[in-house]
C-alpha positions in Angstrom: -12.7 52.1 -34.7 -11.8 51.0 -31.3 -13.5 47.7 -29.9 -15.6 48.7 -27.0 -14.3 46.9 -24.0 -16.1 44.2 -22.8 -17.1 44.8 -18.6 -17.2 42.0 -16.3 -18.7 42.4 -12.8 -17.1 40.9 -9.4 -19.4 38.6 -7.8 -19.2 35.2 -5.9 -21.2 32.1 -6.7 -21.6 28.7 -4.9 -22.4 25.5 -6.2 -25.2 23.9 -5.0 -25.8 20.3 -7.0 -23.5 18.5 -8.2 -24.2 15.2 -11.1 -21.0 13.5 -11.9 -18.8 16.8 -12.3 -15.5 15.0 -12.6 -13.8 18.5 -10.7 -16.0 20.3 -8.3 -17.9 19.4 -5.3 -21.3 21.0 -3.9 -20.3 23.9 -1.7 -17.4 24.9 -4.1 -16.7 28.4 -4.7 -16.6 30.3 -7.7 -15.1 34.0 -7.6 -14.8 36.1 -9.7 -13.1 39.8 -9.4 -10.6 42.1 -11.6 -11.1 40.4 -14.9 -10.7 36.6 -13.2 -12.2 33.5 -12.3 -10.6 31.5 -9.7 -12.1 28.0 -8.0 -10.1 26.4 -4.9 -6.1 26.7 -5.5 -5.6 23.0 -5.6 -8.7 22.1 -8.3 -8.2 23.1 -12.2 -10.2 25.6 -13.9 -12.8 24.3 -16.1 -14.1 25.9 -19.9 -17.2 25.5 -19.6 -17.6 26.8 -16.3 -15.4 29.9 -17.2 -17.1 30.6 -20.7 -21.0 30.4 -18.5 -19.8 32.2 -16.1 -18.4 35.0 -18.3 -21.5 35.0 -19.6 -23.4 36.0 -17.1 -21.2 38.6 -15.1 -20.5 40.5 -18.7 -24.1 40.9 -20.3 -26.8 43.4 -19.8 -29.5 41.0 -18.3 -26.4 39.6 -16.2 -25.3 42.7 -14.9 -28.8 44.1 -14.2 -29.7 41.0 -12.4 -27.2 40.5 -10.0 -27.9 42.9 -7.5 -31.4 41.2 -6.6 -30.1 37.9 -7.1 -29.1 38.1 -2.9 -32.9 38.1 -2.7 -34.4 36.1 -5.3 -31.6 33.2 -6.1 -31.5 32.0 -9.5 -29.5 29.1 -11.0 -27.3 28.7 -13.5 -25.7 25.3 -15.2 -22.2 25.1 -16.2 -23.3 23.9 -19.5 -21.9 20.5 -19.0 -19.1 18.1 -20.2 -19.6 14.4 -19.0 -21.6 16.0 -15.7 -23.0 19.0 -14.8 -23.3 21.3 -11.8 -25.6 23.9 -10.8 -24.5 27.2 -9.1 -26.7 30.3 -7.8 -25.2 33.8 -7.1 -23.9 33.8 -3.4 -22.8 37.2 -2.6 -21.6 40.5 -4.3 -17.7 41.4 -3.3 -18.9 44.4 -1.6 -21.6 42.9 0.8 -19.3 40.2 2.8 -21.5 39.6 5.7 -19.3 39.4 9.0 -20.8 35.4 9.4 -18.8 34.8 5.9 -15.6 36.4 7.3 -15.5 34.2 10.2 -16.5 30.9 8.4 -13.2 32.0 6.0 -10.9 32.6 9.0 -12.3 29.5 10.5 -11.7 27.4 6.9 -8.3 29.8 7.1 -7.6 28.0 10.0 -8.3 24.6 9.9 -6.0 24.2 7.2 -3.0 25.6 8.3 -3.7 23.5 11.5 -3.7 20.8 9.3 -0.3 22.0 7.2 1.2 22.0 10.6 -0.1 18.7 12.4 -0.2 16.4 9.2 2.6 18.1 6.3 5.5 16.6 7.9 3.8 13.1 8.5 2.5 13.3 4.8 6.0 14.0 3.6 7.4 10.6 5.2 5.0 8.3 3.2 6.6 7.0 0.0 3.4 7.5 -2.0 4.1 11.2 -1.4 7.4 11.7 -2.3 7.7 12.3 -5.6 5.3 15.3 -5.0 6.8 18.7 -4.3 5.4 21.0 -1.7 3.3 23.1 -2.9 1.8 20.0 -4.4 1.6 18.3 -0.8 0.0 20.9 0.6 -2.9 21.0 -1.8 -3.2 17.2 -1.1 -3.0 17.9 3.1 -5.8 20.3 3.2 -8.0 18.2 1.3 -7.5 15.2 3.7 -9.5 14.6 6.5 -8.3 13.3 9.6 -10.1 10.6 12.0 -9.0 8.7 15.3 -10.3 5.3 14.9 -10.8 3.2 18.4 -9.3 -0.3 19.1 -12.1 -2.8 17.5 -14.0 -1.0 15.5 -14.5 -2.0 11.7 -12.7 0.6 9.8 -14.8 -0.9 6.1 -17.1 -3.6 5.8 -16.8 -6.2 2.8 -19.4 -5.4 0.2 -19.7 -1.7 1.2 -18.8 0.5 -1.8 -16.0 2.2 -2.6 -16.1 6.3 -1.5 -12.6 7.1 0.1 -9.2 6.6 -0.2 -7.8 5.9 3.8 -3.7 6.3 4.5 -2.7 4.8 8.0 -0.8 7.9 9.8 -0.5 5.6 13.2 -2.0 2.6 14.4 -2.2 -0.9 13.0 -5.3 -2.2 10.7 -6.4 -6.1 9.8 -7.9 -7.5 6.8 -10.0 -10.2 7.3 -11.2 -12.8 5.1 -14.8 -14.3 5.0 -14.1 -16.6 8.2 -12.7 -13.9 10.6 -9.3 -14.9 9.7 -6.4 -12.3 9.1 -5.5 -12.0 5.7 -2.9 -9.4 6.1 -1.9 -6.7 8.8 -1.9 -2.9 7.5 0.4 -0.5 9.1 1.6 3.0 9.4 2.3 4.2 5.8 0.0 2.1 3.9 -2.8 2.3 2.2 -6.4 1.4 1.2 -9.4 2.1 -0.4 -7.9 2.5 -3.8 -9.0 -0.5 -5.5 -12.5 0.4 -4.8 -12.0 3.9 -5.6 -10.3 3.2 -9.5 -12.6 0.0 -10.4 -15.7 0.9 -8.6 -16.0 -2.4 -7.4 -17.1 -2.8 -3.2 -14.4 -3.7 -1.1 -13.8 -7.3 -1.1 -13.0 -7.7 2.5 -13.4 -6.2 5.9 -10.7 -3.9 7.7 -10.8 -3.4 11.6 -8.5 -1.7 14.0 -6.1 -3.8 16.4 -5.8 -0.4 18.6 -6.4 3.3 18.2 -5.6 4.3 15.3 -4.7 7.7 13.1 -6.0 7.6 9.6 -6.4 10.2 6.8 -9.1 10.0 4.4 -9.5 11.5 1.0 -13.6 11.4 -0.8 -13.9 9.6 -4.0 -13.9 13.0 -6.1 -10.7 14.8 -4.4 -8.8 11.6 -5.0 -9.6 11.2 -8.8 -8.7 15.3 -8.8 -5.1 14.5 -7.1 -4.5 11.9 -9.7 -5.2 14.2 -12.7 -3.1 16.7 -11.2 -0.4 14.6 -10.3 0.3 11.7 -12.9 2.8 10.3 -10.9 0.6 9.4 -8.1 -0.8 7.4 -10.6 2.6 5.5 -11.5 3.0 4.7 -7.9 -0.7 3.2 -7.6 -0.5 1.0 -10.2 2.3 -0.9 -8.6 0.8 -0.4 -5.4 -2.4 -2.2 -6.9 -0.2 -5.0 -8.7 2.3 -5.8 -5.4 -1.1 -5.5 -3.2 -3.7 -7.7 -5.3 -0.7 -10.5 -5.6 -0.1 -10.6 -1.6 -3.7 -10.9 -1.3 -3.9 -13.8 -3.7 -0.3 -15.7 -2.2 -2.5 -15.3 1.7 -5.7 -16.8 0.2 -3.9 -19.5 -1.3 -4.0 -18.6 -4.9 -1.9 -18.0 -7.9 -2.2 -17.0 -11.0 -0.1 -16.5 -14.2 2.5 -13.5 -14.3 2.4 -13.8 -10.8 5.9 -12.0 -9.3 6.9 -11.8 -5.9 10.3 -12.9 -3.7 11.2 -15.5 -1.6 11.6 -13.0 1.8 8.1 -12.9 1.7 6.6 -16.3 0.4 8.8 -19.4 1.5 9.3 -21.9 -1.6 7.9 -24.6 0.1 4.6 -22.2 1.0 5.1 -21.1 -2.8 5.2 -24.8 -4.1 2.4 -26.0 -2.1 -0.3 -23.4 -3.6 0.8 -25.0 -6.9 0.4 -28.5 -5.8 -3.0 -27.8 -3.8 -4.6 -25.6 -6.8 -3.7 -28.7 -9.3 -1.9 -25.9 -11.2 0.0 -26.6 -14.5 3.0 -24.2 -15.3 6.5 -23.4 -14.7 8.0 -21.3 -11.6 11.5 -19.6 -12.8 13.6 -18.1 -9.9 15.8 -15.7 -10.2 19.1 -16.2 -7.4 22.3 -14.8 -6.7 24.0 -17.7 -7.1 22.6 -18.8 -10.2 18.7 -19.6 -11.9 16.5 -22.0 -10.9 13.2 -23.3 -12.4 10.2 -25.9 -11.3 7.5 -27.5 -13.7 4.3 -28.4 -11.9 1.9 -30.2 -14.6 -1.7 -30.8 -12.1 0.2 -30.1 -9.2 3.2 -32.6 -9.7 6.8 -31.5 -10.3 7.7 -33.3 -13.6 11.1 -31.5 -13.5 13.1 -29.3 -11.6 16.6 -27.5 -12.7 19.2 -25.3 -10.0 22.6 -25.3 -11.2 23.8 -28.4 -11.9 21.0 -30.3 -9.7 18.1 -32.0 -11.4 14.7 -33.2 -10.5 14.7 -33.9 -6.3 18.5 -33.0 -5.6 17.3 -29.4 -7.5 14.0 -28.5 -5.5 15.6 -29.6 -2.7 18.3 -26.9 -3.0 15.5 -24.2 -3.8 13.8 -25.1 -0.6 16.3 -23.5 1.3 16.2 -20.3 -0.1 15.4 -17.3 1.6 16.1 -14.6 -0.6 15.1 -14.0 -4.6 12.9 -13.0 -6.7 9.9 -15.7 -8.2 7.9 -15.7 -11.6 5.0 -18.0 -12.1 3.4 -18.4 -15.8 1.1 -20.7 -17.2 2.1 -23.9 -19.3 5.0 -26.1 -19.5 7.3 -27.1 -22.1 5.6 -29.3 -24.8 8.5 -31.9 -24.5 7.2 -32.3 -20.3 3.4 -33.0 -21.4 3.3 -36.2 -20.7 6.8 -36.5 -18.3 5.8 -38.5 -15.5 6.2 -36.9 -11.9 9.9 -36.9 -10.3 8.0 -38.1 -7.0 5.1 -37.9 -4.6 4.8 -34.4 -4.0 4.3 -34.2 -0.3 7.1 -36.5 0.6 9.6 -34.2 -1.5 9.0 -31.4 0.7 9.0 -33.3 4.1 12.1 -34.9 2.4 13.6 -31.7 1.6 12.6 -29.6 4.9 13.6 -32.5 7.1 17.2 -32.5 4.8 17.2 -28.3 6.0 16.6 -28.9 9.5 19.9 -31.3 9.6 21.5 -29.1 7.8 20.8 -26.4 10.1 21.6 -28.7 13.2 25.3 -29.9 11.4 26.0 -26.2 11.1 25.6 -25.3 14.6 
């Protein structure tokens, strides 16, 4: 005998609460017509949400209740995973008012005003392209976009975490306790994402230095992009390693398996964090011309090794470097525990710099 086919009726629902769904937001669609259940083209279908609503558009009771539900709403739960949502019945595919058509063309439009404004602009950001477009354009119409005035303080330290900001145009500056600039932020970078993956409040404030073009992703669409996209997440983890260390190098920190190069942290600058933080542990530098390495024990240099220099004539060499790559770990050779230090810290360096500048002079 023949299984009797199982009917499903068409029907639209909306969500209306929302309690830590890690996929949909309140206000999300769900439609279903022809045998399928669809959500927003850029979000994933979830099981439990399919298998309730299933539930309800096939069964008697389901079926029977539907038409009155435009009149006499009735929720529903999706049955949960680690959240749970709560939809009602919106509207039967046969009754779309003419106020619904409009707010679709409207929603229609806004986004491919979007695709066209913002696409291109998206597609020159290095975050972005590994992704391919169809990919980018489920990511640009779930941005939104705000012009933010000269002055005004884009996030304010301690405030929590709830978007993810990418500068289009414009310049930003992060500013430490006293006012001071930490770091400038420009077009192409990004913030927000420390906050957003740790749930920790930002640790500094951000203001604009003139009007600026920023697009802004909610808490919820951004941890959606990632699980769609692993390889956003490849590309934020590095950001979040490069990005913490800068922050700790302008504070005047550093810490062990600290990285970085010499373009962007001078090794006299470098050196002097380790002598002010008292800082035991070895600095290995990585040149073209060959490997250098300096061991600080409580701030002092107890020995220093470039080629064939030792001790001062080494560290001064290194001083002059502008370009290579820096490691900094904990500790020091047991044989340098108790090496005395090669000289007084702070006359090395004015020794060395002063030993550039003649340099310098000689050459020109």
């Amino acid at each position: 005998m023949r299984k009797k086919e199982e009917k499903f009726r068409d029907a639209i629902f909306i969500i209306v609460s929302e309690e830590s769904c890690p996929l949909y937001s309140v206000g999300d669609e769900i439609k279903v017509e022809s045998y399928g259940l669809s959500m927003s083209n850029y979000k994933s279908g979830c099981l439990y949400l399919a298998r309730q609503v299933a539930s309800i558009v096939a069964s008697k009771e389901g079926l029977s209740r539907i038409p009155r539900l435009a009149t006499q709403k009735t929720r529903y739960d999706c049955g949960g995973c680690e959240g749970l949502i709560h939809f009602e019945y919106k509207k039967d595919r046969d009754f779309t008012t003419l106020q619904m058509k409009l707010l679709e063309e409207a929603e229609e439009k806004r986004r491919k005003k979007h695709l066209e404004k913002y696409f291109g602009v998206l597609r020159r950001i290095p975050l972005f392209a590994p992704l391919e477009d169809d990919a980018l354009t489920d990511l640009t119409v779930l941005l939104e976009f705000k012009t933010i005035p000269f002055g005004k303080m884009v996030v304010k330290k301690g405030s929590p975490g709830t978007n993810f900001f990418i500068i289009l145009q414009g310049q930003l500056e992060v500013r430490a306790d006293d006012g001071s600039k930490l770091v400038d932020l420009g077009e192409g970078e990004m913030f927000g994402e420390i906050s957003l993956l740790s749930s920790e409040p930002f640790s500094h404030s951000i203001v604009s230095l003139n009007t600026s073009q920023l697009a802004i992703l909610s808490v919820k669409n951004f941890k959606i992009i990632l699980k769609k996209y692993p390889v956003l997440q490849m590309f934020l983890f590095k950001l979040l390693v490069d990005r913490a260390q800068t922050m700790t190098l302008k504070s005047g920190n550093i810490a062990s398996g600290m990285t970085g190069e010499l373009s962007e942290i001078a090794p006299v600058d470098l050196f002097q964090l380790i002598n002010a933080g008292g800082k035991t542990g070895t600095i290995d530098i990585s040149l073209e011309q060959g490997r250098g390495m300096v061991f600080f024990r409580d701030g002092e240099i107890v020995y220093a090794r470039y080629r064939k220099n030792r001790n001062k004539e080494a560290v001064y060499a290194l001083l002059g470097m502008t370009s290579g790559h820096f490691s900094y770990t904990r500790g020091v050779p047991d044989i340098l525990n108790d090496a005395p230090p090669i000289g007084g810290f702070m006359g090395m360096m004015m020794e060395g710099v002063q030993n550039l500048d003649e340099n310098r002079a000689g050459k020109t």
